[in-house]
VOPAGU-2260 file (C-alpha; in pm, 1 decimal, decimal comma):
REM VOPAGU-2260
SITE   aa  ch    i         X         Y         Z
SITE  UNK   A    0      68,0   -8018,3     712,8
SITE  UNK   A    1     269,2   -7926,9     383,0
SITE  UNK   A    2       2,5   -8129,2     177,4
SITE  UNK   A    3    -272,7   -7937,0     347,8
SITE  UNK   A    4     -78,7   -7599,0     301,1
SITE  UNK   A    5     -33,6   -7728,9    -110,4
SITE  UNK   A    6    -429,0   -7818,2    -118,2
SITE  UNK   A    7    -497,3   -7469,9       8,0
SITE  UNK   A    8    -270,1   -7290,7    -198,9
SITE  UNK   A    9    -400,4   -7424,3    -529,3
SITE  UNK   A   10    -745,2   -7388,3    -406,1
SITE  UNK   A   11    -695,6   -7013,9    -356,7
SITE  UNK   A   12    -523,0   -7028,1    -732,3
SITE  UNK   A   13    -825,1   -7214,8    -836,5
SITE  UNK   A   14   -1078,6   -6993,8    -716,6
SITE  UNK   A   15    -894,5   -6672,0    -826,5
SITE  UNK   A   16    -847,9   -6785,6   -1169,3
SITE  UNK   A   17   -1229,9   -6852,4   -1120,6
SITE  UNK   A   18   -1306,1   -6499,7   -1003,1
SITE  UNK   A   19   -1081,6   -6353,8   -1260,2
SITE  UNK   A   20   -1250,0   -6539,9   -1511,4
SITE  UNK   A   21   -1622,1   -6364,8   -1384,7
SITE  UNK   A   22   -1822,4   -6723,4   -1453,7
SITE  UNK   A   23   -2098,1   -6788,6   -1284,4
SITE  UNK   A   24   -2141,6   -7050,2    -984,8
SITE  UNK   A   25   -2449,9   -7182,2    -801,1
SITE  UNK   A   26   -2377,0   -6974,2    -502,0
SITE  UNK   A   27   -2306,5   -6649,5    -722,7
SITE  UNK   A   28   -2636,3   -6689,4    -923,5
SITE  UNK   A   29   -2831,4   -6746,4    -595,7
SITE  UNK   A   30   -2675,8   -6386,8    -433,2
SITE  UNK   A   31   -2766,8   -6192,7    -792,7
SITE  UNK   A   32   -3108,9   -6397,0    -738,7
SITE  UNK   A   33   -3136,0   -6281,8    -372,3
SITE  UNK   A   34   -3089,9   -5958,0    -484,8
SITE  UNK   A   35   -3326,8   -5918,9    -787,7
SITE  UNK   A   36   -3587,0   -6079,4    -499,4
SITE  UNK   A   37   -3528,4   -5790,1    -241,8
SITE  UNK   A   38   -3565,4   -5545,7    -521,2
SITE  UNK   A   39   -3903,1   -5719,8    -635,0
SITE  UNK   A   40   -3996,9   -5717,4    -280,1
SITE  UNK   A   41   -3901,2   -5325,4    -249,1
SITE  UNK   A   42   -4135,0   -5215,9    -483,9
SITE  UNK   A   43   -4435,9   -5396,7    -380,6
SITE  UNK   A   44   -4743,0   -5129,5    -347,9
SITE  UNK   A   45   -4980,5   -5222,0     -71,2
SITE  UNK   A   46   -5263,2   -5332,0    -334,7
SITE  UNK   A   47   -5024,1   -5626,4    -369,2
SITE  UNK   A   48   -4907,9   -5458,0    -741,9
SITE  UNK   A   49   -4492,5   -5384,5    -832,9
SITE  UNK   A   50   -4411,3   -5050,7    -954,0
SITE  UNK   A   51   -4513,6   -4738,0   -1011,3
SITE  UNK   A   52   -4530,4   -4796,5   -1432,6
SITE  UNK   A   53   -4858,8   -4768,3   -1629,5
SITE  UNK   A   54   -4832,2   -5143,3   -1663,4
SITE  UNK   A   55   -4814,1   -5206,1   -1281,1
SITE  UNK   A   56   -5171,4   -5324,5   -1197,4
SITE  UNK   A   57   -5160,9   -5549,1   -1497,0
SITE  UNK   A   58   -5198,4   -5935,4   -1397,9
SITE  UNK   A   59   -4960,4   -6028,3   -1637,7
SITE  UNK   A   60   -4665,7   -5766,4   -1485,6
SITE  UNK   A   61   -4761,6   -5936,9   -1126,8
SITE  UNK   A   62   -4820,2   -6268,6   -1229,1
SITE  UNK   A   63   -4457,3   -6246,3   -1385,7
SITE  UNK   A   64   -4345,1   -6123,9   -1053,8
SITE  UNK   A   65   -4481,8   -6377,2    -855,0
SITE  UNK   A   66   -4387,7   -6625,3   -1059,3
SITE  UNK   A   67   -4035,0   -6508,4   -1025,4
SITE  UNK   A   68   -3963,2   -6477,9    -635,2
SITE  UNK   A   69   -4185,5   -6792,0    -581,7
SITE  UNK   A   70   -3919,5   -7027,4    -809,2
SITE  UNK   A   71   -3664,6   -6800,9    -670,9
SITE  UNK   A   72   -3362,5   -7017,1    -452,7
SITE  UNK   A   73   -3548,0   -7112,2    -125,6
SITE  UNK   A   74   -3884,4   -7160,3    -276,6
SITE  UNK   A   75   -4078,8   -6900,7     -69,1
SITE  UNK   A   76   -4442,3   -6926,0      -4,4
SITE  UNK   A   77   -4679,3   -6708,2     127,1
SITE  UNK   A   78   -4696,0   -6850,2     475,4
SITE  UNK   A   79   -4362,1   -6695,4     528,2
SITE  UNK   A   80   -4405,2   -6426,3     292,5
SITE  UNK   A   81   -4632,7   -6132,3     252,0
SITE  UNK   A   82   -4578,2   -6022,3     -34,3
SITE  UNK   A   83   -4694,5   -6323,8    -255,2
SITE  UNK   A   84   -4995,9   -6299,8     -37,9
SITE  UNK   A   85   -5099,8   -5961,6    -139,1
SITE  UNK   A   86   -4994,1   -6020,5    -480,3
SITE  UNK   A   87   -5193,1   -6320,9    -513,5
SITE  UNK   A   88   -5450,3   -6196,4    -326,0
SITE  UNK   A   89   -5448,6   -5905,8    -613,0
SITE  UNK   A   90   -5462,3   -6147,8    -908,0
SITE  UNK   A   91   -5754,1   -6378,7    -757,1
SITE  UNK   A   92   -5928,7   -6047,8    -715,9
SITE  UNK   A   93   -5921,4   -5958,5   -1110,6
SITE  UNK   A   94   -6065,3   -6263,6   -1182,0
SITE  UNK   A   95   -6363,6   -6247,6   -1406,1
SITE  UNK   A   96   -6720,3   -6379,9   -1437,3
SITE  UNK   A   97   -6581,5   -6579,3   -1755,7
SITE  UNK   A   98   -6273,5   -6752,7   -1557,6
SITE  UNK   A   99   -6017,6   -6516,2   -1698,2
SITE  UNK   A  100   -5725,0   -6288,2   -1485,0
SITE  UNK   A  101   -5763,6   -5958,8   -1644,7
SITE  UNK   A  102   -5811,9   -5565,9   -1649,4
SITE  UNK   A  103   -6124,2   -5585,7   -1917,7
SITE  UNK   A  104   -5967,8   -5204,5   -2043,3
SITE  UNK   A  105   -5621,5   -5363,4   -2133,1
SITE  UNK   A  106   -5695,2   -5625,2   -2303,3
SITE  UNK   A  107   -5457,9   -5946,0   -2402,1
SITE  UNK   A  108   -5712,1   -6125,0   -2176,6
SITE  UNK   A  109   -5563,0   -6478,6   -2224,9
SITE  UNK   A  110   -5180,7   -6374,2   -2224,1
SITE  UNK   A  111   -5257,6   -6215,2   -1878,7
SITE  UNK   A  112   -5510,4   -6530,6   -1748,4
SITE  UNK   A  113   -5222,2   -6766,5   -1824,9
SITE  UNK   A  114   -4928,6   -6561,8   -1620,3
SITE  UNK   A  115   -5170,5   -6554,5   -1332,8
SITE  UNK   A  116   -5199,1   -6977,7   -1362,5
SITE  UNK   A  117   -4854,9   -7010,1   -1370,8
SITE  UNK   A  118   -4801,4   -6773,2   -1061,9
SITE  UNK   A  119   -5112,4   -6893,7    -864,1
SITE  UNK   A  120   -4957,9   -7293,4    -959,1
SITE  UNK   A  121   -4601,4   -7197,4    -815,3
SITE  UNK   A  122   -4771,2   -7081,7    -487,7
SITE  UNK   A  123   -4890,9   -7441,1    -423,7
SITE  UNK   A  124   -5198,6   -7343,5    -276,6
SITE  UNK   A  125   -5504,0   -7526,6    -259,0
SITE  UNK   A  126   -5721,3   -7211,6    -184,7
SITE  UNK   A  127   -5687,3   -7155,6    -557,4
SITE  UNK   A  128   -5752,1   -7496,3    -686,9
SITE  UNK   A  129   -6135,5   -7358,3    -817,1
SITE  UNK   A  130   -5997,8   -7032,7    -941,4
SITE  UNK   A  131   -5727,6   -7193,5   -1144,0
SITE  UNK   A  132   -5970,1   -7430,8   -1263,1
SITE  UNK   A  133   -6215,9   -7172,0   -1378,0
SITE  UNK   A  134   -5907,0   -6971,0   -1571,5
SITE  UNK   A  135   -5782,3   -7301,4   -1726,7
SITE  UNK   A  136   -6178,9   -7372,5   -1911,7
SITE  UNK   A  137   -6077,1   -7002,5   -2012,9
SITE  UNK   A  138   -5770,1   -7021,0   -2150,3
SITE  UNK   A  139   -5929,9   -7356,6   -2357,7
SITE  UNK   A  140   -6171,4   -7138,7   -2463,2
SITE  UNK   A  141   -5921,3   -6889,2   -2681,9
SITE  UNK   A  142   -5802,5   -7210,1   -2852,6
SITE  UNK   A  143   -5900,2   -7195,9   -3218,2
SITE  UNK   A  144   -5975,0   -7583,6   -3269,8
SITE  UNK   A  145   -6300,8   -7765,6   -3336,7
SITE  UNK   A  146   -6421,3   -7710,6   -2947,1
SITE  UNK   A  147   -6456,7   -7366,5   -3021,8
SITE  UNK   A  148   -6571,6   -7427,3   -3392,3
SITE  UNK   A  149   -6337,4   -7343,9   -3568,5
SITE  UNK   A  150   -6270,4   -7545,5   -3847,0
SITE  UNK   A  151   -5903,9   -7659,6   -3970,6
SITE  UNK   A  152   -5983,5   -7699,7   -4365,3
SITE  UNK   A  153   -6092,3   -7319,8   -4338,2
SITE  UNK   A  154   -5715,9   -7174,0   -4178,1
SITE  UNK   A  155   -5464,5   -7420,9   -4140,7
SITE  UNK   A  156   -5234,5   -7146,3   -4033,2
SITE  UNK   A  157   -5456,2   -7024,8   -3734,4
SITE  UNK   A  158   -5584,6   -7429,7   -3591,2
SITE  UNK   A  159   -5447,5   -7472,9   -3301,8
SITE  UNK   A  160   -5327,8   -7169,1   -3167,0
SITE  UNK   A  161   -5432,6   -6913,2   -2884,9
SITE  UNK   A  162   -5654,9   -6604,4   -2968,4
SITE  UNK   A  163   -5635,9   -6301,3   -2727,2
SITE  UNK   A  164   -5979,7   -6371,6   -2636,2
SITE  UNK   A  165   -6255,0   -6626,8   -2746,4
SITE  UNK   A  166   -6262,0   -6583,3   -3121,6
SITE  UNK   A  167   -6003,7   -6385,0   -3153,0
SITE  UNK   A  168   -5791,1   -6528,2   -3450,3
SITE  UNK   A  169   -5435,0   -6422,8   -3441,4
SITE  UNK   A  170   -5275,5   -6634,3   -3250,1
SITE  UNK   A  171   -4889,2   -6679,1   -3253,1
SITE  UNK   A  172   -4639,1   -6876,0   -3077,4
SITE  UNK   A  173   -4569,7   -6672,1   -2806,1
SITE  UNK   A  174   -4906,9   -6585,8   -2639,1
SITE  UNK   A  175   -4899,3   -7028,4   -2686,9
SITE  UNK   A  176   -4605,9   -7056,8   -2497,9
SITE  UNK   A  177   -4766,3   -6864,0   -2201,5
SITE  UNK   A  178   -5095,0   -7061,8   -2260,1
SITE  UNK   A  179   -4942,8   -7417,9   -2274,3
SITE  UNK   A  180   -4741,5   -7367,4   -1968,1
SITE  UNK   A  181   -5084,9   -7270,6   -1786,5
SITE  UNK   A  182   -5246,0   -7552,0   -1861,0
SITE  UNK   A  183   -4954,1   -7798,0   -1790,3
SITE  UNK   A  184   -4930,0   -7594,2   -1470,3
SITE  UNK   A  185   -5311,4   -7637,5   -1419,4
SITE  UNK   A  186   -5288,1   -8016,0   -1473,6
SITE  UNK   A  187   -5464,1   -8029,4   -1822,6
SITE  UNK   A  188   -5455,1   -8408,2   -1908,7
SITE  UNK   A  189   -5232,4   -8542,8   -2169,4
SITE  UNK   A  190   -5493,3   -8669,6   -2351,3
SITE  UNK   A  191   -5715,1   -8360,0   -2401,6
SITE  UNK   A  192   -5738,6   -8230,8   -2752,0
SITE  UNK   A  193   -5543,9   -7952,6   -2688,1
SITE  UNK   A  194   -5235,1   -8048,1   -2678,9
SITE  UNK   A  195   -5226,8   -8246,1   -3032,2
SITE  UNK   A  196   -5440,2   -7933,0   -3166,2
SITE  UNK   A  197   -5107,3   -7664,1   -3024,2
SITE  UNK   A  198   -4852,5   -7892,4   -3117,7
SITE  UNK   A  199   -5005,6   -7851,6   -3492,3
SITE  UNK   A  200   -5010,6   -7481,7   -3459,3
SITE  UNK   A  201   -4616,4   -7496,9   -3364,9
SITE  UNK   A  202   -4514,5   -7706,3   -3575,9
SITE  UNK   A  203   -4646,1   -7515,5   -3922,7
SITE  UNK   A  204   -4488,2   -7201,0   -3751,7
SITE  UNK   A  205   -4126,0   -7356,7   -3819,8
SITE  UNK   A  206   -3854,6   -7273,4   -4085,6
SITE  UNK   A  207   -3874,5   -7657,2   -4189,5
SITE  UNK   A  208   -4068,3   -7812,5   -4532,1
SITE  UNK   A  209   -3992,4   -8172,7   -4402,7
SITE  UNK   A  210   -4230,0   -8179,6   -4128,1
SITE  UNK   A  211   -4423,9   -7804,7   -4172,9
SITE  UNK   A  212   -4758,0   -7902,2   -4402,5
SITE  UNK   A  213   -4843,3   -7561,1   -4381,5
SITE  UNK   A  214   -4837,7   -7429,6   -4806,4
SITE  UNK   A  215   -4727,8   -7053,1   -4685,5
SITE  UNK   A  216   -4385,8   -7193,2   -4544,0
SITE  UNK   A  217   -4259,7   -7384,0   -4828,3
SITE  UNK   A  218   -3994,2   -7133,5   -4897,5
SITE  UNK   A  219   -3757,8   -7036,8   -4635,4
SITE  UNK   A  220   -3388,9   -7239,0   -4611,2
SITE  UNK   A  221   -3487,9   -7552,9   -4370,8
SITE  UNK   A  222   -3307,5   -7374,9   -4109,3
SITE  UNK   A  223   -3509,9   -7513,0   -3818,9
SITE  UNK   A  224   -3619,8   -7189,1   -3659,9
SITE  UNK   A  225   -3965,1   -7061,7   -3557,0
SITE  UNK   A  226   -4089,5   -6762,5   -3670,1
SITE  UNK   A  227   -4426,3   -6539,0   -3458,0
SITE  UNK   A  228   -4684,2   -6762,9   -3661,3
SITE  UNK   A  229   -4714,0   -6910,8   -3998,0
SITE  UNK   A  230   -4617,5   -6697,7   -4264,7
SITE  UNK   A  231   -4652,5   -6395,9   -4049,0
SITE  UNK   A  232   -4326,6   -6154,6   -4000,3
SITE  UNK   A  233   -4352,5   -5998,9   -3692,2
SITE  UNK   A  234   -4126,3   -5728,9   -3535,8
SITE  UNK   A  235   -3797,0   -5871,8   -3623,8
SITE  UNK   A  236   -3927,0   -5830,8   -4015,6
SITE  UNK   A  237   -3816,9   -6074,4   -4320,5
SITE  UNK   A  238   -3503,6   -6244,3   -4479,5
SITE  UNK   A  239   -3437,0   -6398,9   -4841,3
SITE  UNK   A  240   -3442,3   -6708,2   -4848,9
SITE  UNK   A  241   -3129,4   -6844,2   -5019,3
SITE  UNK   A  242   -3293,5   -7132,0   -5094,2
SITE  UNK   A  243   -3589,0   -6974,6   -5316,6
SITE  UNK   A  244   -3524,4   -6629,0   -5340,4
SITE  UNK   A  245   -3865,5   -6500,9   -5200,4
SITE  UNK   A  246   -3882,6   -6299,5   -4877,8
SITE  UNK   A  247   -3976,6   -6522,6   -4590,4
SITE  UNK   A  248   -4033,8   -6398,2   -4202,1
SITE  UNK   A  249   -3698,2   -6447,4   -3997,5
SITE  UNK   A  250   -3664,4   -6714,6   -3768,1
SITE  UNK   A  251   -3503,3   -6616,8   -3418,1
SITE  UNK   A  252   -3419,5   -6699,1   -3083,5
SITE  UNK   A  253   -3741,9   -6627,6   -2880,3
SITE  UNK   A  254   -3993,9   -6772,8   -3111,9
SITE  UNK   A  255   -3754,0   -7124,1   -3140,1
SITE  UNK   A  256   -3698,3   -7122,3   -2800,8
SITE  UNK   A  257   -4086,5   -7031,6   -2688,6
SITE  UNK   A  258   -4175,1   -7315,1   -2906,2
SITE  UNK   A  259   -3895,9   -7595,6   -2822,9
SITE  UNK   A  260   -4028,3   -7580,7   -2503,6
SITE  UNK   A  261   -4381,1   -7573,2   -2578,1
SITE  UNK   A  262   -4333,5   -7883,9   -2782,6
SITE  UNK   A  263   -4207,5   -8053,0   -2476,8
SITE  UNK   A  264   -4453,6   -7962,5   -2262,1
SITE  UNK   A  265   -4702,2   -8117,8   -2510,9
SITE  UNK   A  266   -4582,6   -8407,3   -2508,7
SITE  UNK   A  267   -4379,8   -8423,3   -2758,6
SITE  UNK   A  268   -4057,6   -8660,2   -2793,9
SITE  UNK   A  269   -3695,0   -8526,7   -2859,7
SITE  UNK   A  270   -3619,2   -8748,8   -3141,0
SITE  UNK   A  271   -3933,3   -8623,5   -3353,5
SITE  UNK   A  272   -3809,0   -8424,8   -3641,0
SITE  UNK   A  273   -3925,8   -8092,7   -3568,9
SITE  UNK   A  274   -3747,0   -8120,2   -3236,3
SITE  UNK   A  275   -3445,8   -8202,5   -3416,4
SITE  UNK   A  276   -3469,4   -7951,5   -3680,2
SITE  UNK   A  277   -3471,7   -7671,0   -3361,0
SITE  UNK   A  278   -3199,6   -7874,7   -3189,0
SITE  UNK   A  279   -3005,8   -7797,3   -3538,8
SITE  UNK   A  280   -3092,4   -7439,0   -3534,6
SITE  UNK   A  281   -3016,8   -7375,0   -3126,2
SITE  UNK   A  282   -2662,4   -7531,6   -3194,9
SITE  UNK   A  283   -2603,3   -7304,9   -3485,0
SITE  UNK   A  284   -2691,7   -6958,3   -3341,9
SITE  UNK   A  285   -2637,8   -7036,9   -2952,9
SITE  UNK   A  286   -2581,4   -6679,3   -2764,6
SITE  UNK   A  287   -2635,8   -6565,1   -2420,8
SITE  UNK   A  288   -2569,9   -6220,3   -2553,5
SITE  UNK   A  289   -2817,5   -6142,2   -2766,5
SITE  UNK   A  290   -3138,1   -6289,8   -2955,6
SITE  UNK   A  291   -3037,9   -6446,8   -3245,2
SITE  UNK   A  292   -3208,0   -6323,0   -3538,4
SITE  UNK   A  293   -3333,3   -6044,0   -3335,0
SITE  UNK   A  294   -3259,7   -5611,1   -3330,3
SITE  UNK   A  295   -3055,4   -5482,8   -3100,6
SITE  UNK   A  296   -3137,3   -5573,9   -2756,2
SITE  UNK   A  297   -3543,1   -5614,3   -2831,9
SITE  UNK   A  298   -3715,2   -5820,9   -2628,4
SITE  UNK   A  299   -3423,9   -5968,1   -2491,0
SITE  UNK   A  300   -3520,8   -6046,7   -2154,6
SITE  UNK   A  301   -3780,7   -6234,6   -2264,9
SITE  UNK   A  302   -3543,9   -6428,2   -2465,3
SITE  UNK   A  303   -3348,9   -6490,4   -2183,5
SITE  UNK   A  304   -3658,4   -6685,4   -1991,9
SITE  UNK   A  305   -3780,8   -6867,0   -2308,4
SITE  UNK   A  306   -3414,9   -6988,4   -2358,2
SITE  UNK   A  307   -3348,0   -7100,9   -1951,3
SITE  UNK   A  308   -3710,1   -7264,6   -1973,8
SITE  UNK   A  309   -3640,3   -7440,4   -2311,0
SITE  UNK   A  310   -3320,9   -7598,7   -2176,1
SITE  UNK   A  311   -3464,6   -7712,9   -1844,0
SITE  UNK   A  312   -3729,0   -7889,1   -2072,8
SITE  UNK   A  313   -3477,5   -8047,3   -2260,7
SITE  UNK   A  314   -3252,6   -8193,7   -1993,8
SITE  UNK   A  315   -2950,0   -8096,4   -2096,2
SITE  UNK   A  316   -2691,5   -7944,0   -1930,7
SITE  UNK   A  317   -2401,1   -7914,5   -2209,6
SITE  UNK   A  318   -2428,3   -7859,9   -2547,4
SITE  UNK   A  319   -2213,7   -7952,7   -2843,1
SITE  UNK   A  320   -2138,0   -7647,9   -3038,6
SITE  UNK   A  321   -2070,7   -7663,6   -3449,4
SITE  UNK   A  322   -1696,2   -7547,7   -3360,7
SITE  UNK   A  323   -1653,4   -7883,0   -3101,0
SITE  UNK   A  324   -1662,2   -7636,9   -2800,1
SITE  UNK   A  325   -1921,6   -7748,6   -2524,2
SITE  UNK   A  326   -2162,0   -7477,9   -2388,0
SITE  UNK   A  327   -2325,0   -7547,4   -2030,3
SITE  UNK   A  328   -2622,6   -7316,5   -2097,4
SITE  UNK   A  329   -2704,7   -7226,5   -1721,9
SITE  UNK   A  330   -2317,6   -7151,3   -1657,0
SITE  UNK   A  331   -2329,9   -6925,0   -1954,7
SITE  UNK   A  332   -2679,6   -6746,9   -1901,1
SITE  UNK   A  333   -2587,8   -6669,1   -1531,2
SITE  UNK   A  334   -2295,1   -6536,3   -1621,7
SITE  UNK   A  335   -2389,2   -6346,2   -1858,5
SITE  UNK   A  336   -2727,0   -6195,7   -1685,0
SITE  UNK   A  337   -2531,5   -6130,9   -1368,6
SITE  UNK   A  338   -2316,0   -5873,9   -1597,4
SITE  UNK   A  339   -2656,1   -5664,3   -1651,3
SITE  UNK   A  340   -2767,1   -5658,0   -1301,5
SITE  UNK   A  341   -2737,7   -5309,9   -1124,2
SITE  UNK   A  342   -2634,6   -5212,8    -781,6
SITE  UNK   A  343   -3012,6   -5213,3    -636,0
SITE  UNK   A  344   -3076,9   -5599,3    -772,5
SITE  UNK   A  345   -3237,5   -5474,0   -1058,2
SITE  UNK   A  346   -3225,5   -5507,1   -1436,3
SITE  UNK   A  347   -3400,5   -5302,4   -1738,8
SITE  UNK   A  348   -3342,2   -5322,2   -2089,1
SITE  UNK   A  349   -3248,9   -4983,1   -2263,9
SITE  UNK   A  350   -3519,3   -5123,3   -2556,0
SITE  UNK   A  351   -3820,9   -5017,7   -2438,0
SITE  UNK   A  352   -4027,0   -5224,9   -2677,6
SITE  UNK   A  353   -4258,4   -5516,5   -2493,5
SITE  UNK   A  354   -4236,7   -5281,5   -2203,8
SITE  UNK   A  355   -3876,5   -5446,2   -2082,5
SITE  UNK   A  356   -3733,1   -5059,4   -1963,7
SITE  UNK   A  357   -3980,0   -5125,7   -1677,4
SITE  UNK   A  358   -3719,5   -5234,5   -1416,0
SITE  UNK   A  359   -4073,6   -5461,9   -1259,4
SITE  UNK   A  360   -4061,7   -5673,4   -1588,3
SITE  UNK   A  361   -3713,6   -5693,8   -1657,1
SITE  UNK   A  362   -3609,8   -5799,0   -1323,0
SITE  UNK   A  363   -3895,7   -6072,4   -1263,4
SITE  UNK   A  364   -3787,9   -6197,7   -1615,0
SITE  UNK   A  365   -3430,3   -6203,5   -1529,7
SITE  UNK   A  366   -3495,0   -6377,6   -1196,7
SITE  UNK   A  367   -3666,4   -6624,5   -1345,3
SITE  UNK   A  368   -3397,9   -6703,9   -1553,4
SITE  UNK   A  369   -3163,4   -6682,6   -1290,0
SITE  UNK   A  370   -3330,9   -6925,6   -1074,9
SITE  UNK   A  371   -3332,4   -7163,8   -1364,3
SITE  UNK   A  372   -2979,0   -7102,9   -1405,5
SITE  UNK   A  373   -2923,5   -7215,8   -1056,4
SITE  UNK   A  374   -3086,3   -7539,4   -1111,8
SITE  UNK   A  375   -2915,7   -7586,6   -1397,0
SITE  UNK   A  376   -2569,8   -7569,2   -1240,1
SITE  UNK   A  377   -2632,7   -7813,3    -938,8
């Protein structure tokens, strides 16, 4: 009885000191993530939309929802839950004569298309096996490769990547991250052209001469980062390069993390240099606080998805720091992202660029990472 009294005591030590300390658990994460569901699930209008923000009929604001609560700890489908069904039965309903998930006024045609895949793919419904084909020969279609003819010799920088629309040719890493995780959720094969086309697109969009053929990003400091697309600065602006001296677009943490993981999806390996490169570049500015390389607190839910995602792609649970200290990125995320949650399960970001002050966006984004987070600790 005096052992059992001993194991008891330090337990309760053990789990104080834990408590005290504020980290994150798998059973902590998966309340927060309970919560951010009920508040997803509270503001569900009955045209199956979230929110009462311009941006609330927009596929890509639902899709992200749905996406969210369906990954969400328990899995839940629409048998056993209406609101995916009227959401989903919202986004089938925008779909177009072309294939693509859109409002035709808003625009970003294939950004939206490939959030309503990804949703429509987590439901795990075979009622929208034709619809998600018909998107997927849409989103292929935005692809600026030799399909489409468009011709690699004439823009290096642009082959490859992900238009808006069909022709449209600015595509950057991000709209390919939402693209390639469509069509790896719509079962593209690995041998389709695609893939090897995307993976070019990526790979001249990174902070690294020894693998980046791409003329226009021969001068930054090898420093393994992506930037939005090649030789294009973006938001988050410029930086000298030590190296050269010239002003180069700044690397940071959702581009690098939006592309490690479409890398992976496309097939490729961990040990090829460009992966290696980013590996570098995670290790050296790793932060669950903030986007490295970013302003402020811009776009940082995003970053907090394209982060989870890329470490779930990657396999790995720790992560040896430059200082010899070990990170366990889903530990560290949670924690952190359970500090910003408010009282109703919600989360917004005081930024209100990429529309992340809508507490809709925010919280599906942060549930989503959540939900990874809880994987990641089991």
């Amino acid at each position: 009885m005096q052992i059992v009294r001993s194991f008891l005591a330090v337990t309760v030590i053990c789990l104080s000191a834990s408590a005290l300390a504020g980290e994150a658990d798998a059973a902590s994460a998966t309340a927060a993530a309970k919560k951010a569901v009920d508040f997803l699930t509270a503001q569900q209008n009955e045209d199956g939309t979230f929110g009462k923000s311009p941006a609330a009929k927009v596929p890509g604001v639902v899709g992200l929802a749905v996406k969210a609560i369906a990954d969400s700890p328990g899995h839940p489908r629409e048998k056993d839950n209406k609101v995916l069904e009227k959401a989903a039965k919202y986004l089938i309903g925008l779909q177009q004569p072309s294939g693509a998930i859109t409002l035709p006024r808003f625009g970003n045609d294939s950004y939206n298309t490939a959030v309503a895949v990804i949703a429509l793919s987590a439901l795990e419904n075979p009622a929208y096996k034709d619809n998600i084909e018909k998107a997927k020969k849409y989103i292929l279609s935005c692809q600026l490769g030799d399909e489409n003819g468009f011709n690699e010799k004439d823009s290096a920088d642009k082959y490859g990547g992900f238009g808006y629309e069909p022709g449209n040719t600015k595509p950057n890493v991000s709209i390919g991250g939402f693209t390639l995780e469509a069509l790896k959720a719509a079962g593209l094969e690995e041998g389709s052209p695609a893939w090897k086309n995307a993976v070019k697109f990526i790979k001249r969009s990174q902070d690294n001469t020894e693998t980046n053929d791409f003329a226009g990003m021969k001068d930054g400091d090898n420093t393994g980062g992506f930037i939005y697309a090649p030789g294009v600065a973006d938001d988050f602006g410029s930086v000298v390069s030590k190296r050269t001296g010239k002003t180069v677009p700044k690397p940071y943490g959702n581009m690098t993390y939006q592309a490690v993981k479409s890398l992976l999806l496309a097939g490729v390996k961990k040990d090829d240099p460009a992966l290696q490169a980013a590996f570098k570049w995670i290790k050296n500015n790793y932060s669950v606080t903030e986007n490295p390389g970013g302003k402020g607190t811009m776009g940082y839910y995003y970053y907090i998805v394209a982060f989870s995602k890329a470490f779930t792609a990657m396999g790995e649970k720790e992560l040896d720091l430059p200082d010899g200290k070990k990170a366990h990125w889903a530990r560290d995320m949670a924690t952190q992202v359970m500090t910003l949650q408010k009282a109703d399960g919600s989360f917004a970001n005081e930024d209100k660029e990429w529309m992340e002050n809508d507490p809709v966006l925010a919280t599906a984004y942060a549930l989503d990472a959540l939900s990874l987070c809880v994987d990641g600790m089991k």
